[in-house]
C-alpha positions as CSV (number, residue, x, y, z in Angstrom):
1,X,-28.6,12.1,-22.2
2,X,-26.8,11.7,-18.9
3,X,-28.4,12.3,-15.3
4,X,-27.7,16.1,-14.3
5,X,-24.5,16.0,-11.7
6,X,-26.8,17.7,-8.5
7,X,-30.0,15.6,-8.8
8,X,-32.7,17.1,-6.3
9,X,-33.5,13.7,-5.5
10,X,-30.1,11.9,-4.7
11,X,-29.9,8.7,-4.9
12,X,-26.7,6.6,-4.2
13,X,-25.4,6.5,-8.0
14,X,-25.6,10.4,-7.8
15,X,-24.0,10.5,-4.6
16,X,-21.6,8.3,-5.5
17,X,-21.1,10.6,-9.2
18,X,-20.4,13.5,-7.0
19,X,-18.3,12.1,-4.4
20,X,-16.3,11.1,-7.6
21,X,-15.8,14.3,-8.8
22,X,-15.5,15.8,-5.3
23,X,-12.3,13.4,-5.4
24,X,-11.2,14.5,-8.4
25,X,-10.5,18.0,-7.8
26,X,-9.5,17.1,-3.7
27,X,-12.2,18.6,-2.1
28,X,-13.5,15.5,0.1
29,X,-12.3,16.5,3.3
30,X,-9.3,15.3,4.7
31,X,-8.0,15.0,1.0
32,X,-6.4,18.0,0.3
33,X,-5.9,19.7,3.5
34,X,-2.7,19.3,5.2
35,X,-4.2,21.1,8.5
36,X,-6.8,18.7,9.1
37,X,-4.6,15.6,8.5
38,X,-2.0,17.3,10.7
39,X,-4.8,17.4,13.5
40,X,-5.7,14.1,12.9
41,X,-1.9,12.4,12.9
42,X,-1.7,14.4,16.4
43,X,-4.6,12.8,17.4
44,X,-3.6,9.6,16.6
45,X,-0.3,9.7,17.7
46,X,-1.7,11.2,21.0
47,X,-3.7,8.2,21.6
48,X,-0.7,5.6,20.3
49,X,2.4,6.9,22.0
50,X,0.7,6.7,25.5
51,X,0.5,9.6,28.4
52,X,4.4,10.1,28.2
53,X,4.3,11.0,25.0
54,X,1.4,12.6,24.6
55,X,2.8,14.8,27.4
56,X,5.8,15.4,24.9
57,X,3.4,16.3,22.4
58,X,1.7,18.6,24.9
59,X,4.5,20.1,25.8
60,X,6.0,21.0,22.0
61,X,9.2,18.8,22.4
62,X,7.8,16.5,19.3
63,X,6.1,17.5,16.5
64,X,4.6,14.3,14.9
65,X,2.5,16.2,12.5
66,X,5.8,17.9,10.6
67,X,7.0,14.2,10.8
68,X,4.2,12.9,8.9
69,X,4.5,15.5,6.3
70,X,7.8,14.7,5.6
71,X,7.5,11.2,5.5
72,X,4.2,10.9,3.6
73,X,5.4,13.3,1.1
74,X,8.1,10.6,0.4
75,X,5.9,7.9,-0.2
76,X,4.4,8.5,-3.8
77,X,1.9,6.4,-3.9
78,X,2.0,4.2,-0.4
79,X,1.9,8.1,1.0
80,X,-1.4,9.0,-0.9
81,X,-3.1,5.6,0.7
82,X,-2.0,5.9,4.2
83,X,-3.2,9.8,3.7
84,X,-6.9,8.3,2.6
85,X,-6.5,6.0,5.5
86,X,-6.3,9.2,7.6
87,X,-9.2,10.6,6.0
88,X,-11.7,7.6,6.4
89,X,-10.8,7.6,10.6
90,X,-11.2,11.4,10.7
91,X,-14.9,11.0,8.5
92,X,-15.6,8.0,8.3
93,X,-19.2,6.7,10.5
94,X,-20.8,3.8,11.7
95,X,-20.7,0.7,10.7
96,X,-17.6,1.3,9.7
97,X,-16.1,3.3,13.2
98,X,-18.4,3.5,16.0
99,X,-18.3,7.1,16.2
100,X,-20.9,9.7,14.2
101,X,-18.5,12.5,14.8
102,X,-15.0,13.6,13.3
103,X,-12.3,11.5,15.7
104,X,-10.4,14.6,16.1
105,X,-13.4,16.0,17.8
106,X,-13.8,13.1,20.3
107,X,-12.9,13.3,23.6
108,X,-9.6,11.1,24.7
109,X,-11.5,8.0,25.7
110,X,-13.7,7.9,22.6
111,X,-10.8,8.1,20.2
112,X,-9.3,4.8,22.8
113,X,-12.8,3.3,22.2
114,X,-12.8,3.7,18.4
115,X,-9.0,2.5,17.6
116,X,-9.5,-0.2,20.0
117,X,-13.2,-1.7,17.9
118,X,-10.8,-0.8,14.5
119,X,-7.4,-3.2,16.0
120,X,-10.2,-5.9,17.7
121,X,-12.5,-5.8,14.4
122,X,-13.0,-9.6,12.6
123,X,-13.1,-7.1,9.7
124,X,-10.1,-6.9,8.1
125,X,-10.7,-3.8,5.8
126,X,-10.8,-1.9,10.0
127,X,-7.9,-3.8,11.6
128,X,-6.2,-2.2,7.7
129,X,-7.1,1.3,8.5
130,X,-6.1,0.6,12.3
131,X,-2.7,-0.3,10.9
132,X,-2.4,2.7,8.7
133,X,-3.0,4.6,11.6
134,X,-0.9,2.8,13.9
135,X,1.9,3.1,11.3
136,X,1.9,6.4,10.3
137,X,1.6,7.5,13.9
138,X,4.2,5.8,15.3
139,X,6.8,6.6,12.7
140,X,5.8,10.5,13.1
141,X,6.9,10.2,16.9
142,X,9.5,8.0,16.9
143,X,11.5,9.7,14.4
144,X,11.7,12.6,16.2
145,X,15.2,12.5,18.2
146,X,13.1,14.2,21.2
147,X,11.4,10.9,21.7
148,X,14.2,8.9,22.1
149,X,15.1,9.6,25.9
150,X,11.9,8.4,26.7
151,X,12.6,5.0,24.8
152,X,15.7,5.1,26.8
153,X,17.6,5.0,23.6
154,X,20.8,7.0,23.8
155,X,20.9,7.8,19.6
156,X,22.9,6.2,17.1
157,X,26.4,7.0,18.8
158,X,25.3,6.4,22.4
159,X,27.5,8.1,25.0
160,X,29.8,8.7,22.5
161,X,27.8,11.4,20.7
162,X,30.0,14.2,22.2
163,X,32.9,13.0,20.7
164,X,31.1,12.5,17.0
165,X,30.2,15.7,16.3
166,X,32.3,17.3,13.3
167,X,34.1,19.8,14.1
168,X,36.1,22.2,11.2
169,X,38.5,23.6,13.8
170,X,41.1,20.7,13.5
């Protein structure tokens, strides 16, 4: 006979039973909900793109969390990793992150404090999830065509973009 699901006394194979099956139908947070990894990719990006684009991120000119939908929808099964990367910074607690607290409810300078120990780490498992992060919030901002003045990047037709558009008229 096999050990009732919701043990009074849990201990870590019964935690580790119903975290299972908590994963199995997608409700471990962070799994299943696209609002909280859209907070969380924000976050990120936020802390990656630096002050000028977190100020374009303030402001409403990029959207890196509509990005990151797109783009990790895309990915099959490389999209479903990096998404589970997002979840373990957003839940995850010391030892792995130095932080007891979601990161999307730190303030600025912890969620500096925390990416910086993950990219530093002799722990290559961290300086993975810092990567993930990294990765999926730099692509979120930079595809954006709104971040590109900042970057000093004229587009892909440069100053002839005018002149490129289609036009039915002729």
């Amino acid at each position: 006979m096999s050990a009732p699901l919701l043990d009074p006394q849990l201990n870590r194979r019964g935690f580790l039973r119903l975290a299972g099956v908590a994963a199995a139908v997608g409700t471990l947070p962070g799994c299943s909900s696209s609002g909280r990894r859209n907070s969380i990719v924000t976050a990120v990006t936020r802390r990656i793109v630096g002050p000028e684009g977190a100020a374009r991120i303030d402001a409403g000119l990029v959207n890196p969390a509509a990005a990151a939908d797109a783009f990790l929808a895309d990915l099959g099964p490389l999209g479903d990793a990096l998404k589970l990367a997002l979840a373990a910074l957003e839940w995850a607690v010391w030892p792995l992150v130095p932080k007891l607290r979601p990161f999307t409810s730190l303030d600025p300078t912890e969620q500096d404090a925390v990416l910086t120990d993950l990219r530093d780490s002799r722990l290559g498992l961290k300086r993975q999830l810092f990567a993930a992060a990294k990765s999926v919030g730099c692509l979120a901002y930079y595809a954006s065509p709104e971040s590109h003045p900042a970057l000093g990047y004229p587009g892909p037709f440069g100053d002839n973009a005018a002149a490129m558009q289609w036009s039915d008229e002729a």
